[in-house]
N, C-alpha and C positions, 0 to 999 in steps of 0.2 A: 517537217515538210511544210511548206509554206501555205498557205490558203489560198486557192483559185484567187484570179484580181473580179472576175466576175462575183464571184460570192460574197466578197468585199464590197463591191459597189453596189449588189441591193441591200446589205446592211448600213452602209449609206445611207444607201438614198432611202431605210425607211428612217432612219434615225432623224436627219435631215427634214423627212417631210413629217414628224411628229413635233418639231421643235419650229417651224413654222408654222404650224397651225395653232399658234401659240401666239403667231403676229399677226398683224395688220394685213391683208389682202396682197398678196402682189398685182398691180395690174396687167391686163390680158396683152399689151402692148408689149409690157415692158419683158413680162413671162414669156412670149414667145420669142424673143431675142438669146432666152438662157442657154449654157452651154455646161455641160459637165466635164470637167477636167479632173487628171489624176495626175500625183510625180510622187518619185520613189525618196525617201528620204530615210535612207538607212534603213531599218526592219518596220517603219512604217510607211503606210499610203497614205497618202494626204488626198480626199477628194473636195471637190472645190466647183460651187454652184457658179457660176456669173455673168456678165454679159461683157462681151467682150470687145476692144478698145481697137481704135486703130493701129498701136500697137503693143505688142503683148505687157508689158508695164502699163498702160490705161485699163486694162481688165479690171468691172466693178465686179469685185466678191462677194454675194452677197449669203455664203452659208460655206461654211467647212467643218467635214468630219474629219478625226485621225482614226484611224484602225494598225493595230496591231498585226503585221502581214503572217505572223506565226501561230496566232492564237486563235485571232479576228476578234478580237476583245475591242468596243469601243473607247478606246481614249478620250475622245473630245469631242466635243459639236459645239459651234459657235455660230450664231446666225446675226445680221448687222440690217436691221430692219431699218434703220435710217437712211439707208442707200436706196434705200427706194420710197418709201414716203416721204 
């Protein structure tokens, strides 16, 4: 049985906010624009930090986790601190 999508997304987002404290500051400007997004990608959730574009291909990404929607096993965290410094 699959794992709640909620239960997913605070593992996320702490995985997320542990691998960002790892960077550079985000500024308070630029932080309060962020948007959390999530898409199903076969037995994974892909969540996805960023600020978003006039239209949806302009989205800056600026952090994503993969979860495994079966297990909630973290796959991946990538974060691109250059998008904002």
């Amino acid at each position: 049985m699959p794992i709640r999508l909620d239960e997913l997304q605070e593992r996320a987002r702490v995985a997320v906010r542990e691998a960002l404290a790892r960077c550079p500051p985000i500024p308070a400007a630029f932080r309060q624009e962020l948007v959390i997004g999530v898409r199903i990608d076969g037995n994974e959730r892909v969540f996805e930090l960023y600020k978003a574009g006039e239209r949806p291909e302009d989205a800056l990404v600026i952090a994503r986790a993969v979860l495994n929607a079966s297990t909630g096993d973290l796959k991946q965290v990538e974060v691109f601190p250059e998008r904002w410094t």
